[in-house]
Structure formats: C-alpha cells, structure tokens
MIFIDREN-683962 format. One record per residue (C-alpha): x, y, z; residue in one letter. Coordinates in steps of 0.05 Angstrom, whole numbers, padded with zeros to 5 digits, always signed. Each point is the difference from the previous one (the first is absolute). Example, Ala and Ser with C-alpha at 12.3 -4.5 7.8 and 13.67 -1.06 7.14 Angstrom:
REM residues 2
+00246-00090+00156a;+00027+00069-00013s;
//
This chain:
REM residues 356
-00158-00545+03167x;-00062+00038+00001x;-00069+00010+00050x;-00049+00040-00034x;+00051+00024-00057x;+00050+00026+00050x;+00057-00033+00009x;+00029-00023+00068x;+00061-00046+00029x;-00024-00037+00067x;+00052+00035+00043x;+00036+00065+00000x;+00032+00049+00051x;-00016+00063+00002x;+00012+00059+00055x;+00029-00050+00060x;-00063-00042-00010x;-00015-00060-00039x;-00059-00007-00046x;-00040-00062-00014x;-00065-00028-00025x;-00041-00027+00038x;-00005-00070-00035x;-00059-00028+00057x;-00045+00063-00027x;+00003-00024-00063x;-00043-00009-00050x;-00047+00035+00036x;+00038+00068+00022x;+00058+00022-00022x;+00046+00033+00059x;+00071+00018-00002x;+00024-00003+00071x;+00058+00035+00038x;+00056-00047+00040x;+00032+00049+00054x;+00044-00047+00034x;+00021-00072-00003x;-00062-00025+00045x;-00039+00026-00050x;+00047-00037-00056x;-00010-00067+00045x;-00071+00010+00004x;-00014+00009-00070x;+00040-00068-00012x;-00043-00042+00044x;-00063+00023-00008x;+00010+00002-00083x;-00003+00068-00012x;+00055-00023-00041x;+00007-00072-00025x;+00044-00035-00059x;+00073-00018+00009x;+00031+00053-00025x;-00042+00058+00024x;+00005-00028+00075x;+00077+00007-00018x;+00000+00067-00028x;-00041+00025+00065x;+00043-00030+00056x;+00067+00040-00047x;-00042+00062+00014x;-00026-00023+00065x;+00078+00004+00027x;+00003+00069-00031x;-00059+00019+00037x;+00026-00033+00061x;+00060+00050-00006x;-00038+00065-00010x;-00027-00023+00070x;+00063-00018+00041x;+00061-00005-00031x;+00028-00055+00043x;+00038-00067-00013x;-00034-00033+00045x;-00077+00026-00012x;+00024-00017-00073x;+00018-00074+00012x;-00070-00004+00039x;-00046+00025-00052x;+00035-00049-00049x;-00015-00055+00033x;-00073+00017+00011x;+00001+00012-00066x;+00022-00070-00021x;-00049-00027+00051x;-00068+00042-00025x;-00002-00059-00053x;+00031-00060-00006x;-00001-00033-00075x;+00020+00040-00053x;+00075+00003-00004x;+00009+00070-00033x;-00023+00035+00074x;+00069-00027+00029x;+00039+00012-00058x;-00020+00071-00007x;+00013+00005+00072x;+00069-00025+00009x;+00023+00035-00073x;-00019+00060+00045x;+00039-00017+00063x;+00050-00020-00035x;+00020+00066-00032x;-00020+00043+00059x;+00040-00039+00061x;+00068+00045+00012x;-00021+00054-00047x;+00004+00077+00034x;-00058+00026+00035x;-00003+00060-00041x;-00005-00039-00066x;-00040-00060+00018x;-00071+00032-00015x;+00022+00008-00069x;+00030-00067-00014x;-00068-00029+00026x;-00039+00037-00044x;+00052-00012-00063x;+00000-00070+00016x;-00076-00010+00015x;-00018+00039-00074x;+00054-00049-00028x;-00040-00057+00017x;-00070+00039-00025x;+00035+00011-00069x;+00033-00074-00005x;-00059-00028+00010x;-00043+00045-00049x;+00051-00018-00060x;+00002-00081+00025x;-00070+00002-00013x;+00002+00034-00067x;+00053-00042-00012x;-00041-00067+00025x;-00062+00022-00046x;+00045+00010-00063x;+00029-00076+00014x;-00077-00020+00008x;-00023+00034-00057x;+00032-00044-00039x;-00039-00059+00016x;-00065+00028-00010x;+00026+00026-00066x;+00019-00072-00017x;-00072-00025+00023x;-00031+00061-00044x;+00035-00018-00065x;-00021-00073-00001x;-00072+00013+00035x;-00017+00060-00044x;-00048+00015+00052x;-00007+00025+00067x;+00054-00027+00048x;-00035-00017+00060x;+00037+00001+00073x;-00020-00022+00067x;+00030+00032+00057x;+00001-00004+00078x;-00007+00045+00057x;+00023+00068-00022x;+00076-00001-00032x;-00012+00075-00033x;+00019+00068+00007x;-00026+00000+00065x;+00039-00061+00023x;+00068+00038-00015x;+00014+00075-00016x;-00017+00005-00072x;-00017-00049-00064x;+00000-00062+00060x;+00021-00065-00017x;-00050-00048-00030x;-00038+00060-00029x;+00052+00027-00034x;+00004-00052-00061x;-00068+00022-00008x;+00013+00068+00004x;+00043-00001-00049x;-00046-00040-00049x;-00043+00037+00005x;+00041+00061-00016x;+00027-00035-00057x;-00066-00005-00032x;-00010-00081+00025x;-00074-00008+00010x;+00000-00039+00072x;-00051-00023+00057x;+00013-00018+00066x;-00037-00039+00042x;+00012+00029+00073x;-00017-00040+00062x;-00036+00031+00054x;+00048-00028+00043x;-00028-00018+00068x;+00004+00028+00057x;+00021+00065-00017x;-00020-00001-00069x;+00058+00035-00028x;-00010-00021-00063x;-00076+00017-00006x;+00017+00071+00033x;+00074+00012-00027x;+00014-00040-00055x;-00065+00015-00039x;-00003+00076+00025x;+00072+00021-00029x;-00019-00042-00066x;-00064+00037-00004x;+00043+00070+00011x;+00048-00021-00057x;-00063-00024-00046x;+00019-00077-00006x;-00050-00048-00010x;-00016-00046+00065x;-00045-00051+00033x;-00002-00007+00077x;-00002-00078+00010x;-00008-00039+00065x;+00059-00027+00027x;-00022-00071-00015x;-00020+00007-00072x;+00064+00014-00031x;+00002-00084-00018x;-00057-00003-00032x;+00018+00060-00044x;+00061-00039-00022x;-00035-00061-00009x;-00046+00039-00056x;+00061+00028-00028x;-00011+00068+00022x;+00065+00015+00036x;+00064+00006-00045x;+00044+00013+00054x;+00015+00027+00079x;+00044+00047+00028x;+00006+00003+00071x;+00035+00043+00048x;+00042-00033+00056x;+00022+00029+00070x;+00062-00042+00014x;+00035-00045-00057x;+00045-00051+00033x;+00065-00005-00043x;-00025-00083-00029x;-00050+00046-00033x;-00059-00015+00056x;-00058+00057+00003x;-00031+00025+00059x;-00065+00037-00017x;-00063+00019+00015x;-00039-00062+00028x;-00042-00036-00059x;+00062+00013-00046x;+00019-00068+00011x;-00077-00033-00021x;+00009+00051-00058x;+00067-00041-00032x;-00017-00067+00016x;-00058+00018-00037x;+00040+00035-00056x;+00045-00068-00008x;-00059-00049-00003x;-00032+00049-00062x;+00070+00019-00035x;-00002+00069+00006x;+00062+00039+00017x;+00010+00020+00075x;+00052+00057+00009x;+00011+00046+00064x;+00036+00064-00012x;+00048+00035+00053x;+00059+00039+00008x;+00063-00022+00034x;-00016+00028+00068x;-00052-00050+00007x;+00051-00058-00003x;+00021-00035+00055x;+00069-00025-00006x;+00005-00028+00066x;-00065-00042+00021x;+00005-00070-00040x;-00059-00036+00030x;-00072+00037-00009x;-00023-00039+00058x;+00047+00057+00035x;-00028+00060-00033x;-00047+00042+00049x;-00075-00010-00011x;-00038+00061+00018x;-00066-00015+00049x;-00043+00058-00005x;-00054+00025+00041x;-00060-00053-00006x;-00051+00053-00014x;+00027+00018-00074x;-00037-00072-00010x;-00064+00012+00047x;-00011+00070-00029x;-00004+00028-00058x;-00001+00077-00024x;-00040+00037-00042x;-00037+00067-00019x;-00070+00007+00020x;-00055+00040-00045x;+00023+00066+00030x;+00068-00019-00023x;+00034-00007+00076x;+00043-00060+00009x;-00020-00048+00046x;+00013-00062+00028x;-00045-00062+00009x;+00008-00070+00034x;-00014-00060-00049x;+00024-00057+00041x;-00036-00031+00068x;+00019+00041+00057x;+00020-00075+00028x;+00043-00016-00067x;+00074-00004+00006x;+00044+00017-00066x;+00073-00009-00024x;+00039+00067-00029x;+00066-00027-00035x;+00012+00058-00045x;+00047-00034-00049x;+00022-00065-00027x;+00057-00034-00031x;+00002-00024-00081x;+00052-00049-00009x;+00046+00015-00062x;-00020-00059-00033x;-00068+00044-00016x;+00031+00049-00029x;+00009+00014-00065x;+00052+00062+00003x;+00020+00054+00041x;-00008+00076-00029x;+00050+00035+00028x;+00040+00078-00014x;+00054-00040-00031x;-00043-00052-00044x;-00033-00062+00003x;+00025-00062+00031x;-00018-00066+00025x;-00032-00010+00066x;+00064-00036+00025x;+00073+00035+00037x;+00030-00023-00070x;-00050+00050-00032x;+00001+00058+00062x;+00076-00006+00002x;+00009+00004-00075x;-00027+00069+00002x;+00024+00026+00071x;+00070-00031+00004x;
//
C-alpha cells in the first residue's frame, strides 16, 4: 500500500539487516528503522514498533534469520525463539511463525541453514501478502452485496487498526475495503480511535487517508449510537487469535462493539488468515490476556505546536488503571469469518469446512 504515493510492505530484508516502520512514530513521523540482531527483533515486538498478528509473525521468521547472521548456533537459536515467543503473549501467529521456522531449520547443515531461514521467513512474508489479497477479494463481496441494494455509500465501522499496517500488505479487515474501493464502490469507514494506543485514530485513519478513502475518527464508545441511527451498515474486525469454535480474541472494546452490532442488526464479521487460528485452545477463558504497562492509560501522546511528540499525564498521579489489551467475542456474535479460503460461519463446522 502506499505513504505519501510511495509504496511500501511493513517488513523487508535487505543487506543482513531488517527494515521496519516505526508504527509508534506514526502518524506524526514517519521512520523506517533498522533491526540488526534478534534483540532488536524482540524489542520491536514488545514495545510495538510492530503490532498486528501477522506482522509480529513475519518479524520473529526474520528475527531467527537475524539471530543466525549473529551466531550460528543450535543452542543460541532455540534461546532467541523462545524469547521470541515470550516478547508477547496473545496473538497466535508469533508462535506459529516461530515454530514453522524451527521446524525446518533443526538438523539442517550449517552451511545451508542461513539460507533456508531466509527462504522460509520470505515464504511466510509472501503467504501472508496473497491471504490478505485473497481475504479482501472474499470481503469484497459483501460490501458489493450491501452496495447493490443500498445504492449508496456502504458505511463500515472498524476497530483498532486491522490494515496494511497490521500485516505486511492489503491487512485484513482493510482489505475488503481496499478492494471496494478499487472497484469503484463508494465506501466510508468509521475508525475508532481506539484507546489507549489509539491505533485506529493514528493507523487506521492515517493509511486510509494515504490511499484517499473517506473516514471519520469516532470515539470508542460511540460506535452504538451510530448503529442505532442507522449509520453503520456493517463491521469488519481484525482478530489476533481465532480459537477453532470460531471464538475471537481482539483488541479490547471489540467485544462492546458486537454486542452492540447484535442488539442493532448489523452484520459483525472479523477477517483473518489461517495462522491466526488456534486449533488447540478450546476454552477462551485459557487464551493469554495481555496486561500492558499501566501508563498507555495514564498518558497520552501527542505533537506539540512545534510539532515534537510529547507525552502528558491525564490521570491523578494517585489513580490506579487496568491495561487488558484484548478481549474475547464469543462466536455467537459473529456473523462470519473472512478468511484466504472464503467465508464461513463463526463455528469449527464453518473453520473446518474450509481448512480440513
């Protein structure tokens, strides 16, 4: 997709190093920043310098390859995978990446291993850039289906930020829209900011602005009323771990946003590709809720009139505050899944219809 008419992937390797953009900067400056080794990879993980499912994946793949360049050692490999799987704990597709990758590279010859790595870690960049294009083509037509009997604008509510940024290219949610809007569908989307990080507000919004599609930066709380007055037509969400009864784990607030969805009719569907399922967890209650640092909530980030970002306190310096980063939608909320393969029910009679 495109930043200022140039167009970019999230991730690439280039010259033993691994370039990335430098998604807390955003939408303020826009940085593309070097990962040298696989602290760096780990560090850019947990402090969201990258963020989304599948992008988390795609850098732990190269983070291995990086961890390589810098010892090529079984055992210093095994070690930065599992601080890799540790740097964050929800979203499924940062395991899955990671034990694709050990899995081709234990027993393989020293000499060779490098390059397996790096075939292996561009594999997963590429699969994931064609499940997305294959996930917006699937979504596309439901907003074609909304267009035809609307005549009008199709308007979609989203949450968090399930975009290009989110993934390596298109993103998930997004790329419905994407696509409508290539294909000459007039659309609106209704972003929310997304508290605490406001990755909708400052990702969601930003790339939509870059590729020219009309949006509206909501607070998280007045998506219900919007459906109540019949402005909403339908939401895609993103998910960062789909449990195989068809489950979603997502951003925190996603949950509010489909119980609110239900109660005004309008159809709730979360788009994902298969490395975000979860085949093995059957109870949510055991999926890993992320706490995050308390001062995402007490402070906020901006740019000041000299246009330096800064940060500012808005809570009582006595306040406590609560960071779960995600929640859990129960299938029952969901209207379908969007996945590379089609569209399904949220149910393992609709997930294993497509992925036998």
């Amino acid at each position: 997709m495109k930043i200022e008419g140039k167009t970019y992937r999230t991730i690439w390797f280039e010259n033993n190093t691994v370039k990335i953009i430098d998604q807390t900067k955003l939408p303020h400056q826009f940085l593309i920043k070097d990962l040298k080794n696989v602290k760096d990879a780990i560090n850019a993980i947990k402090t969201m310098e990258v963020r989304g499912a599948p992008l988390i994946g795609a850098t732990a793949a190269y983070g291995l390859v990086l961890s390589l360049i810098e010892k090529n050692d079984l055992s210093f490999l095994k070690k930065s995978s599992e601080d890799l799987i540790s740097s964050r704990p929800t979203a499924i597709n940062l395991k899955w990446a990671v034990d694709r990758m050990m899995k081709k590279l234990l027993g393989v010859n020293d000499k060779d291993i490098l390059k397996i790595a790096l075939d292996e870690a561009k594999s997963i960049v590429e699969e994931d850039i064609n499940y997305c294009k294959s996930i917006g083509l699937n979504g596309l037509k439901i907003i074609k289906d909304i267009a035809d009997k609307k005549k009008d604008t199709v308007n979609i509510l989203t949450h968090c930020n399930a975009g290009w940024l989110a993934t390596i290219d298109w993103g998930t949610a997004t790329s419905p829209i994407y696509h409508a809007h290539q294909n000459g569908i007039k659309v609106h989307v209704w972003v929310d900011e997304t508290r605490p990080r406001n990755q909708g507000a400052n990702l969601t919004s930003y790339e939509l602005n870059e590729e020219k599609i009309s949006n509206t930066v909501i607070t998280d709380n007045a998506g219900g009323i919007l459906m109540q007055r019949g402005q909403v037509d339908m939401c895609i969400v993103g998910t960062d771990r789909t449990l195989s009864n068809g489950d979603v784990c997502n951003k925190v607030g996603t949950y509010l946003k489909a119980l609110a969805a239900k109660d005004n009719n309008v159809p709730f569907y979360v788009a994902l590709p298969s490395s975000t399922i979860d085949w093995e967890i059957k109870n949510h209650k055991k999926i890993p809720i992320e706490e995050r640092n308390p001062e995402e909530l007490s402070h906020i980030e901006g740019v000041d009139e000299n246009n330096n970002i800064k940060k500012i306190r808005i809570y009582p310096q006595k306040s406590r505050s609560l960071n779960l980063a995600f929640d859990v939608t129960p299938a029952k909320l969901v209207t379908g899944l969007i996945t590379e393969k089609g569209i399904c029910e949220a149910s393992e009679k609709g997930l294993k219809g497509l992925f036998k």
